[in-house]
C-alpha positions, 0 to 999 in steps of 0.5 A, spaced: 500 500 500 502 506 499 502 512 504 497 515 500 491 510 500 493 508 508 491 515 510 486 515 507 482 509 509 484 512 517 481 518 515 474 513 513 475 510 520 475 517 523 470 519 520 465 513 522 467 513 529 466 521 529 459 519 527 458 515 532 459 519 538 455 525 535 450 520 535 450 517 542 452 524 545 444 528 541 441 521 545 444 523 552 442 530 551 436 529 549 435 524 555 438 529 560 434 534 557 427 532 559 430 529 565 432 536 567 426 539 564 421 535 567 425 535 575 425 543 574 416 543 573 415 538 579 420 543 582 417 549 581 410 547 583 412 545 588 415 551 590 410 555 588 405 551 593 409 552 598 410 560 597 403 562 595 402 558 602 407 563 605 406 569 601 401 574 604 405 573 610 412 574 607 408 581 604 406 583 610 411 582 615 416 585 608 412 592 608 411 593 615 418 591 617 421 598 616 414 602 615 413 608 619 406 608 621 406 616 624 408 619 617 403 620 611 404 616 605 404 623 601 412 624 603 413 617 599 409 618 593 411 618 587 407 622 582 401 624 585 398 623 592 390 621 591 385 620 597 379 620 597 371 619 602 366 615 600 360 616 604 354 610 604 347 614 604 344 609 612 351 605 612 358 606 613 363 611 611 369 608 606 375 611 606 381 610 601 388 613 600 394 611 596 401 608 600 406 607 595 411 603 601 405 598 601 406 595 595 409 588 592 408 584 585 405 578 585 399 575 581 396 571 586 395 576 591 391 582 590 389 584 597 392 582 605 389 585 612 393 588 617 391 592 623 388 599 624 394 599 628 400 598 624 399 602 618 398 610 617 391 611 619 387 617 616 384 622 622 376 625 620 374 631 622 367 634 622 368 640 621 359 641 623 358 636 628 355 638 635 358 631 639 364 627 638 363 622 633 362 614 635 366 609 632 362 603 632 366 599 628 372 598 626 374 592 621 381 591 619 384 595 613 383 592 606 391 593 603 391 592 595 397 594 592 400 601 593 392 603 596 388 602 602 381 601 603 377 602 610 370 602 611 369 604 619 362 604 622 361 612 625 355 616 628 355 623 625 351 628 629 351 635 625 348 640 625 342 642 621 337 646 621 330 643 621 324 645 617 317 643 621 312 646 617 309 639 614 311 634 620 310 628 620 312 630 612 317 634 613 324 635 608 331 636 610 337 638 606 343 637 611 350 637 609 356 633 613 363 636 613 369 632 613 376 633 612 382 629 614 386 634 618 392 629 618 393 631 611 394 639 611 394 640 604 398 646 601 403 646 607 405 639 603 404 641 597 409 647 598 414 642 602 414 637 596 413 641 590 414 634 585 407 631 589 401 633 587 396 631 592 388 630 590 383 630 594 376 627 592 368 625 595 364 620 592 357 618 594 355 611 594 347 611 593 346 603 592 346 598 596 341 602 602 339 600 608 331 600 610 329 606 613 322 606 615 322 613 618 327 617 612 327 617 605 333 619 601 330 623 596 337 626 593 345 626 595 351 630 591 358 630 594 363 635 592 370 638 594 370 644 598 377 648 600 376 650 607 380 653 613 380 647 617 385 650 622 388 656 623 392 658 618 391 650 614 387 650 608 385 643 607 380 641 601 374 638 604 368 633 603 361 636 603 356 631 603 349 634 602 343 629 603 336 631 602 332 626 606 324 626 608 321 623 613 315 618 613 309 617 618 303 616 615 300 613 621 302 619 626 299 623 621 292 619 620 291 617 628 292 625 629 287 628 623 282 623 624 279 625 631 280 632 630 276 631 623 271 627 626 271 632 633 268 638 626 264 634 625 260 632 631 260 639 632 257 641 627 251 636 628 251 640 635 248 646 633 242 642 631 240 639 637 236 642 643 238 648 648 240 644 654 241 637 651 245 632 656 248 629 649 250 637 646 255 638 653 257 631 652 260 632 645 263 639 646 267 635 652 269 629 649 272 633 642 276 638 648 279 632 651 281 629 643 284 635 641 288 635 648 289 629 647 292 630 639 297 636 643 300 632 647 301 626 642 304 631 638 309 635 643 311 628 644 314 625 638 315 632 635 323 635 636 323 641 641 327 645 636 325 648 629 324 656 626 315 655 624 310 652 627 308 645 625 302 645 620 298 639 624 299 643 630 295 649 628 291 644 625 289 641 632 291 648 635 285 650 631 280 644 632 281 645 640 279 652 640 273 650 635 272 645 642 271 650 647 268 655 643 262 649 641 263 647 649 262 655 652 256 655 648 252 648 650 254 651 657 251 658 656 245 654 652 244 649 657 244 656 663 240 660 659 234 655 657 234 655 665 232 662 667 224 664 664 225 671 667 225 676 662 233 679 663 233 687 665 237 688 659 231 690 653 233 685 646 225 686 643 227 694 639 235 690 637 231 684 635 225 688 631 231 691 627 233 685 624 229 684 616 225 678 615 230 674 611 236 675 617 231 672 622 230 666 617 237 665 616 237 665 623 232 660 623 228 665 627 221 666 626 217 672 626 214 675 632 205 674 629 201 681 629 197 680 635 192 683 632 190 679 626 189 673 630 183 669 627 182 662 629 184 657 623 180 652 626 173 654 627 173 658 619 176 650 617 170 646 621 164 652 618 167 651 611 166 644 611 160 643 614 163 640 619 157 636 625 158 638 632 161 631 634 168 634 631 167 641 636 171 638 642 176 635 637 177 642 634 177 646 641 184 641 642 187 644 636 184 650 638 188 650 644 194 647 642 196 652 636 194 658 642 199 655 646 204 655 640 203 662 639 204 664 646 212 660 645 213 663 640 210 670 643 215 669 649 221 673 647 227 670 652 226 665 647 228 667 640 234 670 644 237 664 647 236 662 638 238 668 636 245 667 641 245 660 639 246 661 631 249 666 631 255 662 635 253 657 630 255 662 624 261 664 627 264 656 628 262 656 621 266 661 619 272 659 623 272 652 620 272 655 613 278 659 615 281 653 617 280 649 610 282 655 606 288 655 610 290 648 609 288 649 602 292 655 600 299 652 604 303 650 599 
């Protein structure tokens, strides 16, 4: 052999062995790379088992190893600081604000809880109230990443101005101040010139409580700049509520007697001078109408600028009481005494027209001259047999003794004074109704 067919055929040899360990090397490396791959997904899994376990308490313990809860979050902001009130119409009050140094990157927690205790709080003030606010519950802040949301539970008393008039049906506007005094707004601003610090009130109308005594008729929020302090002004949330109150019980077990007191008033008018049953409607109306008052200043506020309506109403029905009583007691004293008083009424009487003392109910005084027996001319027209003469002289004695009541003048005018009376009370209770009309 030559050297030259010797080299070649071990350049041949080399090739083939060469080709055999590129093959045997691409089966070990495919081999190692599942092998790898799959150790590593059991790896993971597991160890992302273990730390979405541990993950909410590592977070938290992380961000409130080194966190300051006396100072505001606005010294860490980055851009802008926003914080902002929300006030739940008959709920609770939600506060949100963003604290940068509360933040972290993990998709599989959105929200921890901490203690109201280990981070910056917010300090409300109502700028209006008229005693300490009460904080009746206070559950633990909810933290998201870079914001924080609480939503205590508070009893505010504000003032407010009360408008009386159509109680139990009355409407308010009342208006709630609140501002963080915490946060003095420009004196922060001014420091931090790269912040810049937002405040916001929003107003959440859904999801209300049952309230069987108000009803919310309208709610708008805005944010006022206001001196909070001296020399500090701060934006404000003003929330104004317009709420009415419902009671339509109070009203009807109020109206209702008093009405039906009117009524059997009236009636009274028609009975007898003197009647038993006249005096004992009269009182028992008096003792409703007081009755009503009481009722009234019991369930109504002590303070307010006018006089409730319905208690004019009653007010009125009670005056129209006594006045009917004084006058079933006068009547009663007056159908008693038969002697003519020294005082003369026949020459204001006679004055009257005719038509006046009809409207009166008031008959005229006869002509004592034309006095001609109805009767007797009756029985001679008729030809009536003198069987019928003793029956005719009764009648002729009943009508002489209905000419004598009616010649007795004491007595026309005790019916004078009564329908006079009765006239006036009407006229009062026409007054009344047109007042009740015409209030808007």
């Amino acid at each position: 052999m030559t050297p030259a067919l010797l080299f070649s055929d071990e350049l041949d040899v080399a090739v083939g062995i060469a080709v055999v360990i590129d093959s045997s090397s691409m089966e070990l490396c495919s081999i190692f790379f599942f092998v790898y791959a799959y150790v590593t997904w059991q790896l993971t899994f597991i160890l992302e088992l273990v730390k979405a376990e541990e993950n909410e308490t590592t977070i938290k313990q992380r961000l409130l190893k080194d966190y300051d809860r006396s100072m505001t979050p606005v010294l860490y902001a980055k851009s802008e600081q926003v914080s902002y009130i929300a006030m739940m119409v008959f709920r609770t009050l939600g506060l949100g604000w963003d604290d940068h140094r509360l933040t972290w990157e993990n998709e599989n927690v959105k929200i921890i809880r901490v203690s109201s205790g280990e981070i910056w709080m917010p300090h409300l003030k109502v700028l209006n109230r008229v005693s300490e606010t009460e904080l009746t519950l206070d559950p633990h802040p909810i933290v998201f990443s870079g914001f924080v949301w609480w939503a205590p539970r508070w009893v505010f008393r504000t003032a407010c101005i009360p408008n009386m008039k159509y109680f139990p049906f009355d409407k308010h506007t009342c208006e709630i101040r609140i501002v963080s005094v915490s946060e003095e707004g420009d004196l922060l601003q001014m420091n931090y010139s790269t912040t810049d610090l937002k405040h916001g009130a929003y107003l959440i109308t859904y999801f209300l409580m049952e309230n069987n005594l108000w009803k919310l008729l309208s709610a708008k929020c805005e944010s006022q700049r206001m001196i909070v302090d001296p020399d500090v002004e701060s934006a404000v949330g003003v929330f104004t509520f317009v709420i009415e109150r419902t009671m339509p019980l109070i009203a009807l077990a109020i109206l209702t007697p008093s009405l039906v007191s009117v009524l059997l008033l009236l009636t009274t008018f028609w009975m007898e001078g003197g009647n038993i049953i006249r005096t004992a409607v009269s009182c028992t109306s008096i003792l409703v109408s007081a009755g009503n008052l009481f009722t009234i200043s019991r369930i109504l506020p002590v303070t307010g600028a006018v006089t409730p309506a319905i208690v004019e109403y009653v007010t009125s029905v009670l005056v129209l009481c006594m006045l009917s009583s004084l006058q079933a007691i006068a009547m009663s004293v007056l159908t008693r005494c038969r002697k003519q008083p020294p005082i003369s009424y026949t020459t204001i009487l006679e004055k009257f027209p005719k038509w006046a003392l009809m409207m009166l109910a008031l008959v005229p005084k006869p002509d004592e001259d034309i006095n001609v027996d109805e009767t007797f001319l009756f029985s001679d027209l008729s030809g009536t047999d003198q069987r019928n003469i003793p029956q005719s002289e009764d009648k002729k004695q009943e009508n002489n003794t209905k000419i004598l009541k009616l010649q007795y003048p004491w007595e026309k005018h005790i019916l004078l004074f009564d329908r006079l009376l009765f006239y006036l009370f009407t006229i009062v209770i026409l007054l009344l109704i047109m007042s009740v009309i015409i209030t808007e």
